[in-house]
mmCIF file of the N, C-alpha and C atoms, coordinates in Angstrom:
data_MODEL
# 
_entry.id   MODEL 
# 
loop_
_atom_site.group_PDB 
_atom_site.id 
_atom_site.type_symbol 
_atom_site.label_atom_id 
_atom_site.label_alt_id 
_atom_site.label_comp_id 
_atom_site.label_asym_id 
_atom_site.label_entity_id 
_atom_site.label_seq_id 
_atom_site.pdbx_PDB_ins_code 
_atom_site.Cartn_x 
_atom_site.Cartn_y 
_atom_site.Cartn_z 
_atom_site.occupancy 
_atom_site.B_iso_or_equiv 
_atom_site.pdbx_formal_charge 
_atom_site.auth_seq_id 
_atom_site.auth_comp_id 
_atom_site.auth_asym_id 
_atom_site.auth_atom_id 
_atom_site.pdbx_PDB_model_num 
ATOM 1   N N  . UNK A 1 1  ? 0.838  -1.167  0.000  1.00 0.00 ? 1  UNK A N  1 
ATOM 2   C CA . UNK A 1 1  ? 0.000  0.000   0.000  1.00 0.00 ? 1  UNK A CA 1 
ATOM 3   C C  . UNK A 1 1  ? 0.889  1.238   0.000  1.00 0.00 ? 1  UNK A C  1 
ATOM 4   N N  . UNK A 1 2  ? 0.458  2.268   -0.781 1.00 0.00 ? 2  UNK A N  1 
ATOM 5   C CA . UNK A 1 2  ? 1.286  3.468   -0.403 1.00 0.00 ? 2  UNK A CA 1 
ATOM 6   C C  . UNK A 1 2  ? 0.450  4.593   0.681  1.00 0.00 ? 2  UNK A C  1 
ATOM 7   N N  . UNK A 1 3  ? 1.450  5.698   0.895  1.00 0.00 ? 3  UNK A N  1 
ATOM 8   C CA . UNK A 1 3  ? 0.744  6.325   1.604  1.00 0.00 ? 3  UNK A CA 1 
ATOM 9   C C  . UNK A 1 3  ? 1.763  7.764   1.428  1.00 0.00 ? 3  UNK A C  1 
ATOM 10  N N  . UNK A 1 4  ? 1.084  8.396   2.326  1.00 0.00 ? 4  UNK A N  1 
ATOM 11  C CA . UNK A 1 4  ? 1.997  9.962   2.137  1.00 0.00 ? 4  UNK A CA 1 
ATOM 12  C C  . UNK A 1 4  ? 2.061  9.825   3.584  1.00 0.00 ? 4  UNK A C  1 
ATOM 13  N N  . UNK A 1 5  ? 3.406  10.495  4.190  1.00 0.00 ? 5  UNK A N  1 
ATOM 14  C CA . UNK A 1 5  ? 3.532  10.713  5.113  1.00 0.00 ? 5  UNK A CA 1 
ATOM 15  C C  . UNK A 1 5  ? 4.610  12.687  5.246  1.00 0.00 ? 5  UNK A C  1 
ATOM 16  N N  . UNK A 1 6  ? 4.320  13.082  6.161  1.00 0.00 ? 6  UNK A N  1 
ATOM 17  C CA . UNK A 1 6  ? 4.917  14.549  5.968  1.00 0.00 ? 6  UNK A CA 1 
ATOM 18  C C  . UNK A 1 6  ? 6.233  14.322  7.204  1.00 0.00 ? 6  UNK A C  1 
ATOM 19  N N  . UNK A 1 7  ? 6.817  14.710  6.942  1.00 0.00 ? 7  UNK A N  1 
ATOM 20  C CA . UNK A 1 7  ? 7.809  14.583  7.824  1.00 0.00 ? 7  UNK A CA 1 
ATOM 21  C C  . UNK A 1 7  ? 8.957  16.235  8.316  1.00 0.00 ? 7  UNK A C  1 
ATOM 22  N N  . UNK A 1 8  ? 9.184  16.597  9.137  1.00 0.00 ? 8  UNK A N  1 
ATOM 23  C CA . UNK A 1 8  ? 10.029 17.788  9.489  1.00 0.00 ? 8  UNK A CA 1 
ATOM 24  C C  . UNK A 1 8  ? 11.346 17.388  8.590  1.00 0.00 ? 8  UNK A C  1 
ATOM 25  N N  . UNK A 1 9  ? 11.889 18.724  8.262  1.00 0.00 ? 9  UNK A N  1 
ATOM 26  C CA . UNK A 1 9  ? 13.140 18.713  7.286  1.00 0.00 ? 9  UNK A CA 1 
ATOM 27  C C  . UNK A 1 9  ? 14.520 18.368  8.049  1.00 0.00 ? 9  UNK A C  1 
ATOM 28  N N  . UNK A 1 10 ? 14.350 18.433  9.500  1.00 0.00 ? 10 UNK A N  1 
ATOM 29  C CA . UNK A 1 10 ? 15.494 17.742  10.347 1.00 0.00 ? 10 UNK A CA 1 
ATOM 30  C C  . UNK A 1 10 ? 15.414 15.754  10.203 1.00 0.00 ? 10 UNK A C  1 
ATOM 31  N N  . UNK A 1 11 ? 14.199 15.413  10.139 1.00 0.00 ? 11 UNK A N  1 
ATOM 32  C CA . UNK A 1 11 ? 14.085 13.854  9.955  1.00 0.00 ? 11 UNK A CA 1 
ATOM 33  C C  . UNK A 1 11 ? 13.894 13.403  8.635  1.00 0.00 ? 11 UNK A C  1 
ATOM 34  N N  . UNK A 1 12 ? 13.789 14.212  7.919  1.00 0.00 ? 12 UNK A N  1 
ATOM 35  C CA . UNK A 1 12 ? 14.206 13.994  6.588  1.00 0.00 ? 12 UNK A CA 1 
ATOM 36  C C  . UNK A 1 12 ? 15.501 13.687  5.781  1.00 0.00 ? 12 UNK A C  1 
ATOM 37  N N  . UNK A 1 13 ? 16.111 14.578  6.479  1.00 0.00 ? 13 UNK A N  1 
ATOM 38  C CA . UNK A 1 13 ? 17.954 14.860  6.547  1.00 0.00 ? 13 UNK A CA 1 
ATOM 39  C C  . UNK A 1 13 ? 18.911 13.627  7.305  1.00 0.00 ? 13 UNK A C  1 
ATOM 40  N N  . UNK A 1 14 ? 18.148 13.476  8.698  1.00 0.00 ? 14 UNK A N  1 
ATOM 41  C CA . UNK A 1 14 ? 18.189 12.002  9.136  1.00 0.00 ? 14 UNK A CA 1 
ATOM 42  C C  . UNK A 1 14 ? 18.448 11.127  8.777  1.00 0.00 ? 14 UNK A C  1 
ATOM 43  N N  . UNK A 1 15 ? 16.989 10.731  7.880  1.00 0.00 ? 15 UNK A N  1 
ATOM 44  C CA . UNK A 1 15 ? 16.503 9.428   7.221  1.00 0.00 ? 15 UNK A CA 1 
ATOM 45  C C  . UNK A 1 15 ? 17.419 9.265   6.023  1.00 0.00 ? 15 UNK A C  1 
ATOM 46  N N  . UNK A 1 16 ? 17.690 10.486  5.033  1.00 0.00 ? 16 UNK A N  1 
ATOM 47  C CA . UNK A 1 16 ? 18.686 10.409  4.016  1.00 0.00 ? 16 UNK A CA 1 
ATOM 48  C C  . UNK A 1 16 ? 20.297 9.864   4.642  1.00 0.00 ? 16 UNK A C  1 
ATOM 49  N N  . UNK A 1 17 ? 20.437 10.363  5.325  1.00 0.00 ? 17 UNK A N  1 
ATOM 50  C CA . UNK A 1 17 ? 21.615 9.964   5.540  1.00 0.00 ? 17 UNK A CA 1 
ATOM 51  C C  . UNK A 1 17 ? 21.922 8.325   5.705  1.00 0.00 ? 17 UNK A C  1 
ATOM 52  N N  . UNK A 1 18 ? 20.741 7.508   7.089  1.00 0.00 ? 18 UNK A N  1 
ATOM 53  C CA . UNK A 1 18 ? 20.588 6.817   7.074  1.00 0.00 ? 18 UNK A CA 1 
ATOM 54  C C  . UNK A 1 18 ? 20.592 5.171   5.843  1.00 0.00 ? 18 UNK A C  1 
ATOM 55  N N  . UNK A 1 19 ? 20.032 5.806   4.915  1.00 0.00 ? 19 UNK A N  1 
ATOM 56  C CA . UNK A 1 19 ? 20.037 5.148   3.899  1.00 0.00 ? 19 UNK A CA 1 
ATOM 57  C C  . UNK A 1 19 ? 20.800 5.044   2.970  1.00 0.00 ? 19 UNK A C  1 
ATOM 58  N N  . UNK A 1 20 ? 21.714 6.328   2.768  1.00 0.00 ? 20 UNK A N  1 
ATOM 59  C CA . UNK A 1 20 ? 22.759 6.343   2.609  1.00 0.00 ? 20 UNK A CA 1 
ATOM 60  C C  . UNK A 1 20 ? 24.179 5.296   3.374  1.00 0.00 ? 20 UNK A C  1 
ATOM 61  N N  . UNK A 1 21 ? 24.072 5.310   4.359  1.00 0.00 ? 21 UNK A N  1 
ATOM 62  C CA . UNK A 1 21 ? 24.598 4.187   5.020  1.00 0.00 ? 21 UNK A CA 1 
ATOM 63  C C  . UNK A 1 21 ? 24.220 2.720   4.944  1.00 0.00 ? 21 UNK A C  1 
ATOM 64  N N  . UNK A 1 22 ? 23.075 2.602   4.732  1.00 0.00 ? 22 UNK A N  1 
ATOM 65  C CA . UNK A 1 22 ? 22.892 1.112   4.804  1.00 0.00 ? 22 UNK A CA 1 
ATOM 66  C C  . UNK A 1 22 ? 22.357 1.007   3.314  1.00 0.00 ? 22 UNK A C  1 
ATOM 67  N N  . UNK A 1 23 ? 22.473 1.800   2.686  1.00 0.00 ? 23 UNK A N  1 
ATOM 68  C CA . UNK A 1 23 ? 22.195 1.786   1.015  1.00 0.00 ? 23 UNK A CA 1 
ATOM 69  C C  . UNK A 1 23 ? 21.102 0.742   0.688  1.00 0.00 ? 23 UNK A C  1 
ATOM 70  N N  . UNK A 1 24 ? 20.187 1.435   2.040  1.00 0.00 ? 24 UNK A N  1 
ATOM 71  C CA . UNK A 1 24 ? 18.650 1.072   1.135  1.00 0.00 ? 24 UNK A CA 1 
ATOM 72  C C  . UNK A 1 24 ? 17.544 2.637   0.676  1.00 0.00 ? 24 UNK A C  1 
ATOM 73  N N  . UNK A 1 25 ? 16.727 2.075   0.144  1.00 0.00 ? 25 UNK A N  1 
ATOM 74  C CA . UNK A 1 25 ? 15.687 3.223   0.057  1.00 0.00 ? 25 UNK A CA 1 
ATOM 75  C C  . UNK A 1 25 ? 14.778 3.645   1.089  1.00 0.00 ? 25 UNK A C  1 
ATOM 76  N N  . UNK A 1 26 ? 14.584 4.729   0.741  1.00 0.00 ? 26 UNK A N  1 
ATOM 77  C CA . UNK A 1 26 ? 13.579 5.602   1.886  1.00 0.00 ? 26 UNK A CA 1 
ATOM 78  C C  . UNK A 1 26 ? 12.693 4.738   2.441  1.00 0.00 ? 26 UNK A C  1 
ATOM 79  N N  . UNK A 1 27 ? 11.722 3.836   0.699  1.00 0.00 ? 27 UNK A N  1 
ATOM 80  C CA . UNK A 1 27 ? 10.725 3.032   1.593  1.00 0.00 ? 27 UNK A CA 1 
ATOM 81  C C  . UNK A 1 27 ? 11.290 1.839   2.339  1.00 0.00 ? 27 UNK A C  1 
ATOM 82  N N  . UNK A 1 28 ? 12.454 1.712   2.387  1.00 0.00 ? 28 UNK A N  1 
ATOM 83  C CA . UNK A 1 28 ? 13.006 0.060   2.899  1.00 0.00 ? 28 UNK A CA 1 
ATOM 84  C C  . UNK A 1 28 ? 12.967 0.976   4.213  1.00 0.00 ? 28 UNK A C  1 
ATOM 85  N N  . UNK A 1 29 ? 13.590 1.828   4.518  1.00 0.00 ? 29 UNK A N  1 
ATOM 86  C CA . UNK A 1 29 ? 14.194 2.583   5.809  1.00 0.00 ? 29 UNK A CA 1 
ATOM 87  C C  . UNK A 1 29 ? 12.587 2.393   6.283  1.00 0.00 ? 29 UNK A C  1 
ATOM 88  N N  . UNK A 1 30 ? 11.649 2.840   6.306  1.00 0.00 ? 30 UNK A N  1 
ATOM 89  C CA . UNK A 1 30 ? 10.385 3.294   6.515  1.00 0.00 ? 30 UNK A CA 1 
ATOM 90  C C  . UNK A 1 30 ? 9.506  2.126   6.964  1.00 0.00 ? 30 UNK A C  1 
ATOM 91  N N  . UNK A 1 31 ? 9.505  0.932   6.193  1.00 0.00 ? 31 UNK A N  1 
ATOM 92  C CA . UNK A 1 31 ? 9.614  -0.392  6.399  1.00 0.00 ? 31 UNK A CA 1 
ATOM 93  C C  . UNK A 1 31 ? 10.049 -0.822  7.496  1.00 0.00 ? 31 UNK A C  1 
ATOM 94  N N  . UNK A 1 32 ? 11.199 -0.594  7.619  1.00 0.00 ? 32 UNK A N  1 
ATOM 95  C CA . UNK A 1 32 ? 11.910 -1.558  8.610  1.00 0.00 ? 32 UNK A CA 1 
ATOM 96  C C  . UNK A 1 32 ? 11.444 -0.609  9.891  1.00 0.00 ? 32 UNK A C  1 
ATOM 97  N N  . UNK A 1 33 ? 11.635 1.239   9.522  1.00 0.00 ? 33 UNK A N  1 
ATOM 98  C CA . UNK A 1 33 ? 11.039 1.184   10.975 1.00 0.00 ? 33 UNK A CA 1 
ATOM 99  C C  . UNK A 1 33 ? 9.921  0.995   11.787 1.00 0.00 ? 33 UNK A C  1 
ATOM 100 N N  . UNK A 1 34 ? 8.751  1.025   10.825 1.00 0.00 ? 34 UNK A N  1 
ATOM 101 C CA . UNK A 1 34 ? 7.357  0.569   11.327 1.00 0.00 ? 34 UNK A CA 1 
ATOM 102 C C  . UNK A 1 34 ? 7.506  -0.845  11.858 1.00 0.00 ? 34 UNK A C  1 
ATOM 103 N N  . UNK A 1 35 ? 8.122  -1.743  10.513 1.00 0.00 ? 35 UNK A N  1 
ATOM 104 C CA . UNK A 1 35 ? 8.364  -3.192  12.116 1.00 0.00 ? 35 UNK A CA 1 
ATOM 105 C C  . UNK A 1 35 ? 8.883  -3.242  13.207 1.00 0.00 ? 35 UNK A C  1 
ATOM 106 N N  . UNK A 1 36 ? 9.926  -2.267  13.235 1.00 0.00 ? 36 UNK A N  1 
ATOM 107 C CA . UNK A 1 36 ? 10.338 -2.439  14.573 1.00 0.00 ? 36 UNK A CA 1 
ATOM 108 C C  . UNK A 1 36 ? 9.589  -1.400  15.546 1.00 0.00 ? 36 UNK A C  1 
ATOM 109 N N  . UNK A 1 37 ? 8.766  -0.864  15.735 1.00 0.00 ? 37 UNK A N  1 
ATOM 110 C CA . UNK A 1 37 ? 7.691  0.363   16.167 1.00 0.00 ? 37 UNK A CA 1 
ATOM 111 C C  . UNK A 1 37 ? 6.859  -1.091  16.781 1.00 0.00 ? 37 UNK A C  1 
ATOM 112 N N  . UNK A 1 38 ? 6.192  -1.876  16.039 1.00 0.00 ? 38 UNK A N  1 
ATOM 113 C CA . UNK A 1 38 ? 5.188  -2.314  15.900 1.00 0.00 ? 38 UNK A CA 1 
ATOM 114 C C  . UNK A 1 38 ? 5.598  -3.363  16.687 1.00 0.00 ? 38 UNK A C  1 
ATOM 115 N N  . UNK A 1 39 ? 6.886  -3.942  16.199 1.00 0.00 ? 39 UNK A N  1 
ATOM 116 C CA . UNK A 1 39 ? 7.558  -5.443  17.350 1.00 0.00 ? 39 UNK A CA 1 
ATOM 117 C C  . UNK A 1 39 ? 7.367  -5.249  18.584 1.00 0.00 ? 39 UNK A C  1 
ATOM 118 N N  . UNK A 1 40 ? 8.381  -3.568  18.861 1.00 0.00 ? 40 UNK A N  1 
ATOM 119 C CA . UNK A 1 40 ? 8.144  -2.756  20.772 1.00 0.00 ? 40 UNK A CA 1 
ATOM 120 C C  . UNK A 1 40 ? 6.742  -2.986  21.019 1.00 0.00 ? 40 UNK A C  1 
ATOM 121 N N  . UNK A 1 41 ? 5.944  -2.149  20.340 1.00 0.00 ? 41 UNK A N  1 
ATOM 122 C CA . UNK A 1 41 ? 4.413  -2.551  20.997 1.00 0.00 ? 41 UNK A CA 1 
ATOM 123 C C  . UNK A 1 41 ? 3.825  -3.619  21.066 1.00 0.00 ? 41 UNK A C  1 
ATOM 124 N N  . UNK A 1 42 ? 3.726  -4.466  20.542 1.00 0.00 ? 42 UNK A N  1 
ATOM 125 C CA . UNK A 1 42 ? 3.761  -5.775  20.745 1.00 0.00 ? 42 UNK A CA 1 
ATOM 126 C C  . UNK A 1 42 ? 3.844  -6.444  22.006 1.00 0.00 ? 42 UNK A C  1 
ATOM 127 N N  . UNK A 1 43 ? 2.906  -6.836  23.164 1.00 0.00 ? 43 UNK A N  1 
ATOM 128 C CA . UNK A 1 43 ? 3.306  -7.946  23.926 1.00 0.00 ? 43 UNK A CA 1 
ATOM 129 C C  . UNK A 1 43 ? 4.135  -9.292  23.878 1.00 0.00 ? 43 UNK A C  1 
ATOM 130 N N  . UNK A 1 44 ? 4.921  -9.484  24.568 1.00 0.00 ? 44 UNK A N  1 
ATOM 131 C CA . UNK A 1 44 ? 5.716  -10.706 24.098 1.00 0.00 ? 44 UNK A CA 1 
ATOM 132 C C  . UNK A 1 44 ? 4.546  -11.918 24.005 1.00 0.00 ? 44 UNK A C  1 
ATOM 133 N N  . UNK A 1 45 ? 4.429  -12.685 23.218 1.00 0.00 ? 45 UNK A N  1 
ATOM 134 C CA . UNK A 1 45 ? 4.026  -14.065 23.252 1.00 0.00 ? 45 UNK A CA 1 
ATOM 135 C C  . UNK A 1 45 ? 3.957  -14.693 24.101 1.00 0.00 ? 45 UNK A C  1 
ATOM 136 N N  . UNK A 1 46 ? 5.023  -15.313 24.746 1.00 0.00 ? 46 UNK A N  1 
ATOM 137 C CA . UNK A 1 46 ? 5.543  -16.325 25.838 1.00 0.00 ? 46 UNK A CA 1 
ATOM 138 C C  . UNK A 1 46 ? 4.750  -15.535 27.135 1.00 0.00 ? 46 UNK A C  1 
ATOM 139 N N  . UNK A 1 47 ? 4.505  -13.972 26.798 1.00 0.00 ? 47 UNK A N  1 
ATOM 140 C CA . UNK A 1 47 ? 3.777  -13.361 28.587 1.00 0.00 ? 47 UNK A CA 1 
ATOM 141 C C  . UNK A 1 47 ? 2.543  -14.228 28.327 1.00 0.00 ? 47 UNK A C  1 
ATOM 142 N N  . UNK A 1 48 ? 1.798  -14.438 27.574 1.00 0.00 ? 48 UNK A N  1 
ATOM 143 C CA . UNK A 1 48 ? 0.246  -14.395 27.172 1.00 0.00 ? 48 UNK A CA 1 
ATOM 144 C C  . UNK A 1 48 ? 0.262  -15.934 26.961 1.00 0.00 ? 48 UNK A C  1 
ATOM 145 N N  . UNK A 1 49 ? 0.984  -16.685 26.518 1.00 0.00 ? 49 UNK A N  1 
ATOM 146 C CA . UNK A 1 49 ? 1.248  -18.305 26.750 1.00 0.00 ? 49 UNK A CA 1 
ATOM 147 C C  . UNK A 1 49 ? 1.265  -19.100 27.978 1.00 0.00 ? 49 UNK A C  1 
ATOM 148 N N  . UNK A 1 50 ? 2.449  -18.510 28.831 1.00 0.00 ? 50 UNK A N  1 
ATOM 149 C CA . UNK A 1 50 ? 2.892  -18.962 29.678 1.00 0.00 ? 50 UNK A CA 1 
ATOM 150 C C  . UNK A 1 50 ? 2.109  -18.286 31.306 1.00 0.00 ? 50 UNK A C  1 
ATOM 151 N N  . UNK A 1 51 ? 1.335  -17.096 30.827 1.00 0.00 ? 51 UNK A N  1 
ATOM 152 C CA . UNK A 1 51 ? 0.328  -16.915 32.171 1.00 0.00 ? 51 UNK A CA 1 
ATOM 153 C C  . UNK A 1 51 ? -0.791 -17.669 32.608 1.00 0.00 ? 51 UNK A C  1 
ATOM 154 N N  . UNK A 1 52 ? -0.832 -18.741 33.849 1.00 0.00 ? 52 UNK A N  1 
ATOM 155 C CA . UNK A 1 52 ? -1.409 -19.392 34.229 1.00 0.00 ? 52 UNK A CA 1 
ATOM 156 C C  . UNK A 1 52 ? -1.415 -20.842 34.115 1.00 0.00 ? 52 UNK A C  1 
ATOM 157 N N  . UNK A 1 53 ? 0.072  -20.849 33.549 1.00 0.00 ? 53 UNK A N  1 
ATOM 158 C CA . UNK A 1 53 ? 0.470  -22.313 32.955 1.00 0.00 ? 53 UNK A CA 1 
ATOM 159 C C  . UNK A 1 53 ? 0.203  -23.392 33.753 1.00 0.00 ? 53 UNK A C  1 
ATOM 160 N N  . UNK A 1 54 ? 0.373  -23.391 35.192 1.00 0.00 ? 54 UNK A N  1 
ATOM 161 C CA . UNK A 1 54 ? 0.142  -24.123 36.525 1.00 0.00 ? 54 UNK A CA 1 
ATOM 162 C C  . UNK A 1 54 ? -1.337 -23.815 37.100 1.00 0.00 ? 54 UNK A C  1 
ATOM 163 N N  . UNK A 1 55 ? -1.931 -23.374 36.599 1.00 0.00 ? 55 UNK A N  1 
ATOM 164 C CA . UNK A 1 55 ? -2.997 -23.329 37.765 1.00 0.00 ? 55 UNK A CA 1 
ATOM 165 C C  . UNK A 1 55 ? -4.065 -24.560 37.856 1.00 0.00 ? 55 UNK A C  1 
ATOM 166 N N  . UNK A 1 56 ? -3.633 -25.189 36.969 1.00 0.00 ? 56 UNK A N  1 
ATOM 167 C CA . UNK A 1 56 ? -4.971 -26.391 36.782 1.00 0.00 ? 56 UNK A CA 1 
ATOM 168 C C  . UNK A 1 56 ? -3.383 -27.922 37.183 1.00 0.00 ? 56 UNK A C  1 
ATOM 169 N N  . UNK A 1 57 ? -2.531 -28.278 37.353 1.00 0.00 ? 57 UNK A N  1 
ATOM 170 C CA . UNK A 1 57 ? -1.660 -29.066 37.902 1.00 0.00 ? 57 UNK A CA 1 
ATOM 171 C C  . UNK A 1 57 ? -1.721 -28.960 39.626 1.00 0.00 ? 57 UNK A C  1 
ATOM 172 N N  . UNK A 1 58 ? -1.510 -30.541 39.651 1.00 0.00 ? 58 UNK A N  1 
ATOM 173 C CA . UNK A 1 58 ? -1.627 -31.073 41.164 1.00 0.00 ? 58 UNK A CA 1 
ATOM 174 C C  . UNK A 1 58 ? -0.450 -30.837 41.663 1.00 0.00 ? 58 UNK A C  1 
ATOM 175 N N  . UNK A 1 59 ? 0.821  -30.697 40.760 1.00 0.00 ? 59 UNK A N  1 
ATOM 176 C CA . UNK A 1 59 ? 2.000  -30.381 41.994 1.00 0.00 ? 59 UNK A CA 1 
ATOM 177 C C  . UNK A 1 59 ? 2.543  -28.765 41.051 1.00 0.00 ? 59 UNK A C  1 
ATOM 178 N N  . UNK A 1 60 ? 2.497  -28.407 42.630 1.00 0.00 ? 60 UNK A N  1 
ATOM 179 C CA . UNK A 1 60 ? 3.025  -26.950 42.236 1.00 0.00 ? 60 UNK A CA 1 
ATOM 180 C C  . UNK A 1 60 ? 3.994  -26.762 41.748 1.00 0.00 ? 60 UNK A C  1 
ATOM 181 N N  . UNK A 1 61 ? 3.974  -25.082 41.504 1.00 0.00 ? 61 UNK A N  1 
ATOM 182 C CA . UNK A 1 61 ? 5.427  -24.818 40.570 1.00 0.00 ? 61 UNK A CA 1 
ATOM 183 C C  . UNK A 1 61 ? 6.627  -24.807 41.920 1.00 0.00 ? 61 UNK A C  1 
ATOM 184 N N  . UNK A 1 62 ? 6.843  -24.230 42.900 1.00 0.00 ? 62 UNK A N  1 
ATOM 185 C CA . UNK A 1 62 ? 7.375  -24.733 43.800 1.00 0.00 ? 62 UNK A CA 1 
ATOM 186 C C  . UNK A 1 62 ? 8.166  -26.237 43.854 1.00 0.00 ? 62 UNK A C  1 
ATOM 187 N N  . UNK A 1 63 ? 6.861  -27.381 43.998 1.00 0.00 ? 63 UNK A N  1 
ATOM 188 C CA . UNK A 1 63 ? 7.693  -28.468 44.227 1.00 0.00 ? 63 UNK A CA 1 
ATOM 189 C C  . UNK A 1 63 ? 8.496  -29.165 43.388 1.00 0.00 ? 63 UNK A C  1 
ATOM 190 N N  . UNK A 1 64 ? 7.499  -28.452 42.193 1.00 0.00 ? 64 UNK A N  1 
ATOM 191 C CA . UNK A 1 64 ? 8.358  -29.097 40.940 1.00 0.00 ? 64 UNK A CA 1 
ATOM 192 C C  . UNK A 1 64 ? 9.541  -28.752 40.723 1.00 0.00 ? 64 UNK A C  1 
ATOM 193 N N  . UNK A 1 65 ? 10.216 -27.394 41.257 1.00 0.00 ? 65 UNK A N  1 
ATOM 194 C CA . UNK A 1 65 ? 11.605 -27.029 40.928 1.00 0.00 ? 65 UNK A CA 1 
ATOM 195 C C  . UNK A 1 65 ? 11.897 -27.319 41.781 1.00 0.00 ? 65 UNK A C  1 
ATOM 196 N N  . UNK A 1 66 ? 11.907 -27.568 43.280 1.00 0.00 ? 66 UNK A N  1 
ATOM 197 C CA . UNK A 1 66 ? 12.381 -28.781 43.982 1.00 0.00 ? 66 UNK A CA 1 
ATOM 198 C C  . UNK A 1 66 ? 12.732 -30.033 43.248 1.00 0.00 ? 66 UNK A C  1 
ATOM 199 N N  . UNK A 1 67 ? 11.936 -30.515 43.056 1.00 0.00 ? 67 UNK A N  1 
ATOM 200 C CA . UNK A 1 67 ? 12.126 -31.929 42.593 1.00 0.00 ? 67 UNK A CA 1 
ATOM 201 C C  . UNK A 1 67 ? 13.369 -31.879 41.543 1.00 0.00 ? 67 UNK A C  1 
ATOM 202 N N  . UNK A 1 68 ? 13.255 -30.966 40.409 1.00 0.00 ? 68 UNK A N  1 
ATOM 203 C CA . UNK A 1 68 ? 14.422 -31.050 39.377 1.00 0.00 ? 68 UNK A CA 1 
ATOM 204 C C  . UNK A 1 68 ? 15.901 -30.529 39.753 1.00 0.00 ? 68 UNK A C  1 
ATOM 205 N N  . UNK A 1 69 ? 15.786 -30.013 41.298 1.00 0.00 ? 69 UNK A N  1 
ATOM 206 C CA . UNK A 1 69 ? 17.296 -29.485 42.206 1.00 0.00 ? 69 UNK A CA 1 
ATOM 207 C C  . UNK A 1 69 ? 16.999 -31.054 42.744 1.00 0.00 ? 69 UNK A C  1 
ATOM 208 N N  . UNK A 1 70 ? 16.320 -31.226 43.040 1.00 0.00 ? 70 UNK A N  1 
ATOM 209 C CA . UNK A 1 70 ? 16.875 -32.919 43.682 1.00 0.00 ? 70 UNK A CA 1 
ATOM 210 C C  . UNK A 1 70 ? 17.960 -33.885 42.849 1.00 0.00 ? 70 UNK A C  1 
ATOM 211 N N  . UNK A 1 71 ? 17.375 -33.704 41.692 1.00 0.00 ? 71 UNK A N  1 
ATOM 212 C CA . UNK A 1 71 ? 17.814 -34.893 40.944 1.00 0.00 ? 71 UNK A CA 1 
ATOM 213 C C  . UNK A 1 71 ? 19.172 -34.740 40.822 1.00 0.00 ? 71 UNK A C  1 
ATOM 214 N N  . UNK A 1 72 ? 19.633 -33.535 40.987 1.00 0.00 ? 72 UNK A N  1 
ATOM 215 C CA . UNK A 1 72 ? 20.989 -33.134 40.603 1.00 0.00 ? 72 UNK A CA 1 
ATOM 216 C C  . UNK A 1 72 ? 21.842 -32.933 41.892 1.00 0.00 ? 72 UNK A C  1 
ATOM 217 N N  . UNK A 1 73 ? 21.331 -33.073 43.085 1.00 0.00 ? 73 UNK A N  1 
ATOM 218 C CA . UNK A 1 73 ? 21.815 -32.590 44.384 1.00 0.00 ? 73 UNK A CA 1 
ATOM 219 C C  . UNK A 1 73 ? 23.116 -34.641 44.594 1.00 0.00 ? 73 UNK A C  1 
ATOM 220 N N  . UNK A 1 74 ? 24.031 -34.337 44.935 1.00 0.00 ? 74 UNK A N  1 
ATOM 221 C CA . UNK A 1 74 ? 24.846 -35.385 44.764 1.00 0.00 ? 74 UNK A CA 1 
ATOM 222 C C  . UNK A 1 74 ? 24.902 -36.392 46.333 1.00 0.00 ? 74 UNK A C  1 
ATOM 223 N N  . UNK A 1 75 ? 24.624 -37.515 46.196 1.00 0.00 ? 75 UNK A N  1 
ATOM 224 C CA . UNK A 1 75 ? 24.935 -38.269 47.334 1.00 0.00 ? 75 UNK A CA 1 
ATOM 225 C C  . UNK A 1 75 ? 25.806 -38.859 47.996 1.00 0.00 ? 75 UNK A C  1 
# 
C-alpha cells in the first residue's frame, strides 16, 4: 500500500543519511522502521502463553523445581 507521510526537514535529513549508510531506500528505511515500532508494541508471546500455565496441575510450581534441584543434588 502506499501512503503519504509529511515529515520535518530535520528527519528527513536524518533518514537520508541513514540510507545512505545502509544503502537502502527511503521506503526500505520506513519499512523496517514501522516493524520495529510495531515489534516494541507488541506484547511478548511467551507473557500471554505462559500466564497461568500451573494453575490447573496437582503439583506446584514450587515443588516441581524442587524436585528437578533434587535430581541433581549429589549423594
Amino acid at each position: 500500500m502506499r501512503t503519504i507521510v509529511d515529515l520535518p526537514e530535520e528527519q528527513l535529513q536524518a533518514l537520508a543519511r541513514v540510507c545512505r549508510q545502509e544503502k537502502i531506500s527511503r521506503a526500505e528505511a520506513v519499512r523496517r522502521a514501522v516493524a520495529g515500532w510495531v515489534a516494541a508494541a507488541s506484547p511478548p508471546p511467551s507473557a500471554e502463553v505462559g500466564f497461568g500455565l500451573w494453575r490447573h496441575k496437582k503439583l506446584k510450581a514450587r515443588q516441581h523445581v524442587d524436585g528437578l534441584r533434587a535430581e541433581w543434588e549429589r549423594s
